[in-house]
N, C-alpha and C positions, 0 to 999 in steps of 0.2 A: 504494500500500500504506500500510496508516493504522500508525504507529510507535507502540509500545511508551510512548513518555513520552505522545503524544499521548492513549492511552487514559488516563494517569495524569494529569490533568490537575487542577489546582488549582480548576479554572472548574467542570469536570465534579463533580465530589466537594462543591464548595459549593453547585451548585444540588440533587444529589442528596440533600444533609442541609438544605436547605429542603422539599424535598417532601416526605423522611420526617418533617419537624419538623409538618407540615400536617397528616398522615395521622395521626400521636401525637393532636396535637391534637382532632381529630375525631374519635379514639376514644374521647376522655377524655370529649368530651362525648356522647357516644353513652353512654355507660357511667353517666355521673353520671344520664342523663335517663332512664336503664333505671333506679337506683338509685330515683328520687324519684318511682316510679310503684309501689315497693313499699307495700305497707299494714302491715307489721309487718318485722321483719329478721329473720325464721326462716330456719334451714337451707335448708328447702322451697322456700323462696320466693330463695335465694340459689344455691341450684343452679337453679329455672327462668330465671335469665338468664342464666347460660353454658350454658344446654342447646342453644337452638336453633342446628341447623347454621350460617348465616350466620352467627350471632356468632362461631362456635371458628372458623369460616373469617378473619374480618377480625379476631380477636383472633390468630390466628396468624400471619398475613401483618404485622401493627404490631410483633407481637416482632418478627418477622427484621428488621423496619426498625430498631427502638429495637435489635437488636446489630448489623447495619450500619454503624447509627451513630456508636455507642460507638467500635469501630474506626477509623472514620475519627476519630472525636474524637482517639480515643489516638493514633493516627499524625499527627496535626496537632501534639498536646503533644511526643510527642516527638520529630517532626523540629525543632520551635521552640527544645524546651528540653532536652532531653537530646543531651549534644556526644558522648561518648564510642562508636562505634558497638555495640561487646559489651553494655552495660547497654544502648542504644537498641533493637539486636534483642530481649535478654529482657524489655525491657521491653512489648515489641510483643508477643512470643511469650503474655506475662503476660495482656496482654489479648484476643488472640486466643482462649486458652483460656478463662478466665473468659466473652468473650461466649458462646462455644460451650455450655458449661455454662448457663449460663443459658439459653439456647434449650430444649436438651435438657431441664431440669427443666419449665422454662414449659410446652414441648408436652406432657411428661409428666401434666400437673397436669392441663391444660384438656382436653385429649384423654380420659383417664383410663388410662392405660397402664402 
């Protein structure tokens, strides 16, 4: 039976925030080289690159990574650096919400909803 610390693993959490740092990465350029194949920077032409499905697919699946992240970001700072555990929880809780909201509004935006 695989234990509880074992899924919470230090090892696990830092390869995981390398892959989503890869997939980030690779949207950015995805996105800059969608950008610089515009001919003007019209509305028109700024809503056809978030239109096609594949993109609102892989730009939605990179938010859930970049708030994954964040998470673990925040749960790294502050198991490091916040001693006290009541501010360490709100402090988690703080960012739990926050990523979550940002998702919610991200998908709202790109979706149109």
């Amino acid at each position: 039976m695989i234990s509880s610390k074992a899924l919470r693993s230090g090892t696990t959490e830092w390869v995981y925030q390398r892959i989503s740092n890869i997939a980030i990465c690779l949207w950015g350029v995805i996105f800059i080289s969608l950008i610089l194949t515009l001919d003007t920077a019209s509305y028109s032409e700024w809503k056809e690159v978030f239109s096609p499905v594949w993109f609102k697919v892989y730009s939605s699946i990179t938010l859930v990574m970049v708030c994954i992240n964040s998470i673990l970001a925040g749960w790294q700072i502050g198991t490091d650096y916040i001693k006290p555990r009541l501010i360490n929880i709100i402090y988690t809780i703080v960012i739990v919400l926050g990523s979550l909201a940002y998702s919610i509004l991200g998908m709202s935006i790109l979706w149109g909803l």
